[in-house]
C-alpha positions as CSV (number, residue, x, y, z in Angstrom):
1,X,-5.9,-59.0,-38.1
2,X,-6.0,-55.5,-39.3
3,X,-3.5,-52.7,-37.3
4,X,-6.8,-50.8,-36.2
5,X,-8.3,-54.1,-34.4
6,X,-4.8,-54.4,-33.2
7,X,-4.4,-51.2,-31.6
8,X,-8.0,-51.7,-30.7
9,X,-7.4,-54.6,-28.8
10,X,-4.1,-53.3,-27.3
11,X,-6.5,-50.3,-26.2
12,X,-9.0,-52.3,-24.4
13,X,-6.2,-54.6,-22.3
14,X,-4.1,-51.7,-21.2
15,X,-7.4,-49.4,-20.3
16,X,-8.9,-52.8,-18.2
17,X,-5.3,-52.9,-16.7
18,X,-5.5,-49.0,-16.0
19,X,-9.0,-49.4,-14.4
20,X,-8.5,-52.3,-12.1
21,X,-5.1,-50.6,-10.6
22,X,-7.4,-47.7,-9.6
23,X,-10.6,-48.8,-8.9
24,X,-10.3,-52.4,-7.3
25,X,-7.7,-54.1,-4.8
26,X,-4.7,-56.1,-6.2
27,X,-6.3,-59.4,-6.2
28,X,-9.2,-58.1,-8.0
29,X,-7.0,-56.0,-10.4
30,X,-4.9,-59.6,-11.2
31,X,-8.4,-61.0,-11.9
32,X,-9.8,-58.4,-14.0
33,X,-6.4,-58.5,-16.5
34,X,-6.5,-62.5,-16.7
35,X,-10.8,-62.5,-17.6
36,X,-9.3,-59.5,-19.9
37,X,-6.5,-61.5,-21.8
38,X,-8.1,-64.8,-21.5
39,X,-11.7,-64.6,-21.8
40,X,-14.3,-65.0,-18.7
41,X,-14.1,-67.7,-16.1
42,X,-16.3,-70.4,-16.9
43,X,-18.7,-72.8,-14.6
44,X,-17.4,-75.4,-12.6
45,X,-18.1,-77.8,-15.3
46,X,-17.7,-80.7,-12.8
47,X,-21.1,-82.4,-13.8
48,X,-21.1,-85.9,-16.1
49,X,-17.3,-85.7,-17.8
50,X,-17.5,-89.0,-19.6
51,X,-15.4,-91.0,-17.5
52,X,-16.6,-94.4,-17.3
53,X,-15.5,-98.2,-16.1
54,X,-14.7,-100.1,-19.3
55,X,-13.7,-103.4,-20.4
56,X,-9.9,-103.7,-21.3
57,X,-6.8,-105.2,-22.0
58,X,-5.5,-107.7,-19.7
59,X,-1.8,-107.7,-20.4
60,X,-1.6,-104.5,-18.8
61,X,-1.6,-104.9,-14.6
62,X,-3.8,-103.2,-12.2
63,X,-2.5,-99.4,-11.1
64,X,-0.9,-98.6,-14.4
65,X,-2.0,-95.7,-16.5
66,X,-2.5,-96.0,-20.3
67,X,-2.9,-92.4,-21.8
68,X,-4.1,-92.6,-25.3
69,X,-3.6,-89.6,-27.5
70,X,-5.5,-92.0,-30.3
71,X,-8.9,-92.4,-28.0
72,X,-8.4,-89.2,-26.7
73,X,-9.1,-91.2,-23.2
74,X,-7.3,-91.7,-20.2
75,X,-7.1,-95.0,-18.9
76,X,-6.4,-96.3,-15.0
77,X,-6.4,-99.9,-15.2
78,X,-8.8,-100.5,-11.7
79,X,-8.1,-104.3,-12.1
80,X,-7.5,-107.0,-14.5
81,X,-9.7,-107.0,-17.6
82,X,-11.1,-103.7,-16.2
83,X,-9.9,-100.0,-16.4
84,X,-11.5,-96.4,-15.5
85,X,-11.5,-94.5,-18.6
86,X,-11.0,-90.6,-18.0
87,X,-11.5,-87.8,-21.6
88,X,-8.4,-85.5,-21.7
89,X,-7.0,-83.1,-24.2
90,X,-4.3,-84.1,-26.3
91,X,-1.2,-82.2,-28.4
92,X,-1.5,-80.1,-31.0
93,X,0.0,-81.1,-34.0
94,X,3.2,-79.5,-33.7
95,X,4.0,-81.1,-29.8
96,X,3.1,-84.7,-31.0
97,X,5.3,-87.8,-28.7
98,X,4.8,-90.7,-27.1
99,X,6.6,-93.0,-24.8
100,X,6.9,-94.7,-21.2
101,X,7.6,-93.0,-17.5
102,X,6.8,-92.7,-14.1
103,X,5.0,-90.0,-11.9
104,X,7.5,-88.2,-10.5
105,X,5.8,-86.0,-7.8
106,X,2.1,-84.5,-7.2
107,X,1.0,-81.1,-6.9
108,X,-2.1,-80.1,-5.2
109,X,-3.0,-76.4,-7.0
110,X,0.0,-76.3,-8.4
111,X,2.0,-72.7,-9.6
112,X,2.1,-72.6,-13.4
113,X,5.0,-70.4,-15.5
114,X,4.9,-70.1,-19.2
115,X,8.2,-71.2,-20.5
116,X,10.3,-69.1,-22.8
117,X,8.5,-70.2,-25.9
118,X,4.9,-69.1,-24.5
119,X,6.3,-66.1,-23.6
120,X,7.6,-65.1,-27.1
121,X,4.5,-65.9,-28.8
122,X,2.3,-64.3,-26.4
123,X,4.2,-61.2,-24.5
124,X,0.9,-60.7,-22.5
125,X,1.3,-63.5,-20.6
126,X,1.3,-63.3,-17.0
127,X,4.8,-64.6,-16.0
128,X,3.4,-66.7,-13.3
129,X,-0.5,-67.6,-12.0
130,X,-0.4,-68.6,-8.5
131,X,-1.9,-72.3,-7.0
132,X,-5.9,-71.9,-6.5
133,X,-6.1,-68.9,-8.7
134,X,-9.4,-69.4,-10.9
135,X,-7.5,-68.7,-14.2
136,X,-4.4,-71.5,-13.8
137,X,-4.0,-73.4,-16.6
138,X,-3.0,-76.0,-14.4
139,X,-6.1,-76.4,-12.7
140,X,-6.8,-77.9,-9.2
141,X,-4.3,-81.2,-9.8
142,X,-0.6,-81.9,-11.3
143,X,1.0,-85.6,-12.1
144,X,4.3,-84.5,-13.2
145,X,5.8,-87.2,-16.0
146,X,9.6,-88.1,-14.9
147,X,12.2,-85.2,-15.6
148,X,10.2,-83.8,-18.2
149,X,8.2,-80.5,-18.5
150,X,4.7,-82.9,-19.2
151,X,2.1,-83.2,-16.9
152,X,-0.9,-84.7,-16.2
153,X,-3.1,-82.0,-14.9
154,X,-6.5,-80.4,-15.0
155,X,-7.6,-76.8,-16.8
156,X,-9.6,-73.6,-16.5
157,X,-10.9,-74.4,-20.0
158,X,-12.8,-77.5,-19.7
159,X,-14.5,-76.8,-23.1
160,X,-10.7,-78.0,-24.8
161,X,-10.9,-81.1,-23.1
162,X,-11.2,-83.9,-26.3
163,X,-9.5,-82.1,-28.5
164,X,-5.6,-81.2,-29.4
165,X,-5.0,-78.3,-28.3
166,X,-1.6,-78.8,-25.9
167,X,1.7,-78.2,-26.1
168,X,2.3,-82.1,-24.7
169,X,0.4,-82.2,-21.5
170,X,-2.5,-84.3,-20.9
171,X,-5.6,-82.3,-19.3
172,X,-8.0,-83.2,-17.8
173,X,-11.8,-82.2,-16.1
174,X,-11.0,-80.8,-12.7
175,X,-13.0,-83.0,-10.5
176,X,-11.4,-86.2,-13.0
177,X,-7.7,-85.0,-12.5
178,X,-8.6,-84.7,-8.4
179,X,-10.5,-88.5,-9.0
180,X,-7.0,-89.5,-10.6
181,X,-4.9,-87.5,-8.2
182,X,-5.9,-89.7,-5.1
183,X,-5.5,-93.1,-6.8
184,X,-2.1,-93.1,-7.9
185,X,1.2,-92.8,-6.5
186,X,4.2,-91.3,-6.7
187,X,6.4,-94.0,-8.8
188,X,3.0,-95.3,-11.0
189,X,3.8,-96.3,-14.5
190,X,2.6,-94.2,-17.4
191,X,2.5,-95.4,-21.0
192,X,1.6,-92.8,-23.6
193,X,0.6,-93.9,-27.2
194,X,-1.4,-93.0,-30.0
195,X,-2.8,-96.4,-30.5
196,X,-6.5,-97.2,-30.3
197,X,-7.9,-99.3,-27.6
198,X,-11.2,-101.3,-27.9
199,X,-13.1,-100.6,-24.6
200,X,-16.4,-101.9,-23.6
């Protein structure tokens, strides 16, 4: 990127910033900056996700959740034999893991803060989006995984879900991370993998 678009772009944020303050009330004005910095807010998107019933593996019991970063799927085992498969996003190359925990505690619209390392790469940042607001990353559901900083949760950028784009979460469609939300408790098993699964 050139120093003109730079300054160009630099421009354009702080006169949308500038313009909001004046013209519109504070909610508005936080709305306006966000669209600004993070593009427009897009539709609901809470038609035909992909998630599907499938046939799967019966060594794994009913209740548990498989979450393959492989498939790029999501998979609640509904029964034996039998699982509801859920698309999600997946890490980026750079925030790659796997492993087994539990769900420590849900969130309905859930706050989301950009840790220290968000912050340095991206200064612009809001330093925290409140729960509900049309622009949280975390969307309208969080699973947290154990004592870590991974969730499973849903987005405000449905067009990332299926492909790796995360820092080590696992999103998901809105209305799929609500479907998830009410089927699980607190305590339920998570395994996450990058192995393949043959579903049918």
């Amino acid at each position: 990127m050139t120093i003109r678009r730079i300054w160009r772009k630099t421009f354009l944020v702080t006169g949308a910033l500038a313009l909001a303050s004046t013209a519109l009330p504070a909610k508005a004005a936080a709305q306006d900056l966000l669209s600004v910095l993070f593009g427009p807010i897009a539709g609901s998107h809470n038609h035909d996700s992909g998630r599907r019933l499938v046939r799967f593996s019966k060594k794994f019991k009913p209740g548990q959740l498989i979450v393959s970063f492989g498939d790029r799927r999501l998979y609640w085992i509904s029964g034996r034999g039998k699982a509801l498969s859920y698309p999600i996003s997946i890490p980026n190359r750079q925030s790659r893991w796997s492993g087994s925990m539990r769900i420590s505690r849900k969130k309905i619209n859930p706050t989301w803060t950009p840790t220290p390392e968000m912050l340095a790469q991206n200064p612009r940042l809001p330093h925290m989006v409140p729960g509900g607001h049309p622009r949280n990353p975390l969307g309208k559901r969080a699973l947290y995984l154990g004592n870590t900083l991974y969730r499973i949760h849903g987005t405000d950028a449905p067009w990332t879900i299926g492909k790796a784009v995360s820092k080590g979460c696992v999103r998901m469609h809105n209305a799929d991370v609500a479907d998830l939300y009410n089927r699980v408790p607190v305590g339920t098993r998570v395994t996450v993998t990058w192995r393949h699964f043959h579903t049918g």
